[in-house]
C-alpha positions in Angstrom: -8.1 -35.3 -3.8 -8.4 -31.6 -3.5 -8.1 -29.3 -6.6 -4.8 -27.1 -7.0 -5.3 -23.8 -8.6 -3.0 -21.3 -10.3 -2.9 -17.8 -11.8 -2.5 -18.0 -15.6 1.6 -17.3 -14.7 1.8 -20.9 -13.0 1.8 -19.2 -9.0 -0.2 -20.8 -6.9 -3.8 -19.4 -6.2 -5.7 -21.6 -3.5 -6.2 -25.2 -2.9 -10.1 -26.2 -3.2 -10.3 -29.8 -0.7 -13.2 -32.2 -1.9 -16.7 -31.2 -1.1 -15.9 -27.6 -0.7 -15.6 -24.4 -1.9 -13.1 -21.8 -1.9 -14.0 -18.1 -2.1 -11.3 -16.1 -2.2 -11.5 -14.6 -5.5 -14.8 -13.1 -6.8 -15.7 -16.6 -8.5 -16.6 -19.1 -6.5 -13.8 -21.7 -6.8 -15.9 -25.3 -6.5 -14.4 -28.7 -4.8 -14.6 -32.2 -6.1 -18.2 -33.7 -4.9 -19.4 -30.3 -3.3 -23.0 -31.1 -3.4 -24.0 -27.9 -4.6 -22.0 -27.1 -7.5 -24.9 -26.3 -9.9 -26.1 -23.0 -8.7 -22.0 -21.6 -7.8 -21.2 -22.9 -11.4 -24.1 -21.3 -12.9 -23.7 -17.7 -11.0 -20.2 -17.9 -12.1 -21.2 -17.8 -15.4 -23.6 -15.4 -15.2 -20.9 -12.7 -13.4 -18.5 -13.2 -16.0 -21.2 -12.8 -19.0 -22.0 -9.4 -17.2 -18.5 -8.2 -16.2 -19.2 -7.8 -12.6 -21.3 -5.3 -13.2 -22.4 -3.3 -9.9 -22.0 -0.4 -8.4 -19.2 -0.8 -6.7 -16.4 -3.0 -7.2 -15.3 -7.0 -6.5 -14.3 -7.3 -3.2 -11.4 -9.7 -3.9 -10.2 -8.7 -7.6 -7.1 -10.4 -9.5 -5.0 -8.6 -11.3 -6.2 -8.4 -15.0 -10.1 -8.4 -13.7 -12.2 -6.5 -15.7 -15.4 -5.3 -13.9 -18.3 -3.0 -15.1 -18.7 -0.1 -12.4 -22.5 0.6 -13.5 -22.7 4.0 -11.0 -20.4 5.3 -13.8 -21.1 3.5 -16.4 -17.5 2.5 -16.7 -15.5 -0.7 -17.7 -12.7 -1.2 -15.4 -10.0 -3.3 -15.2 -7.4 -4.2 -12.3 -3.6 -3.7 -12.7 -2.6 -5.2 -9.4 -5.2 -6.8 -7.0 -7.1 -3.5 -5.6 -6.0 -1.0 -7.7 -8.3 -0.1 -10.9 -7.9 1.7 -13.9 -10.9 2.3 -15.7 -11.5 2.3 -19.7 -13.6 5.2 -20.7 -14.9 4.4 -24.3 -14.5 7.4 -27.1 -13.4 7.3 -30.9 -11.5 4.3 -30.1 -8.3 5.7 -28.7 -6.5 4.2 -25.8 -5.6 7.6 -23.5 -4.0 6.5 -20.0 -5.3 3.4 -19.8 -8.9 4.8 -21.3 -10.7 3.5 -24.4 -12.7 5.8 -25.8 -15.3 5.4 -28.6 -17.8 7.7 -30.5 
């Protein structure tokens, strides 16, 4: 039976059928039985530990993503799907959609 998946508002996201994998989103979205689910589980894990962090962004961002741009040394978040906004850290102040810290 194949796995149905949502956004956090209830829409439907994908449909994952057994022994596959869906990779739509910038996780990789794993299928009852898919023989390999170890190392897609495991590199999920690792992406969302480091934000995404690369030089340039996800390919197929969700709105709400947060990704690290590390070219700028930015943290970045996605309003809807492609576009970005990103959080520039200074004194802790949030300025047009930037954070900034000392």
């Amino acid at each position: 039976m194949s796995y149905t998946i949502k956004h956090y508002n209830g829409t439907l996201l994908t449909t994952v059928a057994d022994g596959t994998v869906d990779t739509s989103t910038d996780l990789t979205l794993i299928g009852k039985n898919y023989a390999g689910y170890g190392q897609s589980q495991n590199d999920n894990f690792v992406w969302l530990l480091e934000n995404f962090a690369n030089t340039t962004q996800p390919p197929n961002p969700l709105a709400g993503q947060v990704w690290f741009d590390s070219a700028n040394l930015k943290l970045k978040f996605y309003l809807i799907n492609t576009k970005e906004k990103p959080l520039c850290f200074q004194r802790g102040f949030l300025i047009n959609f930037s954070l900034v810290l000392d």
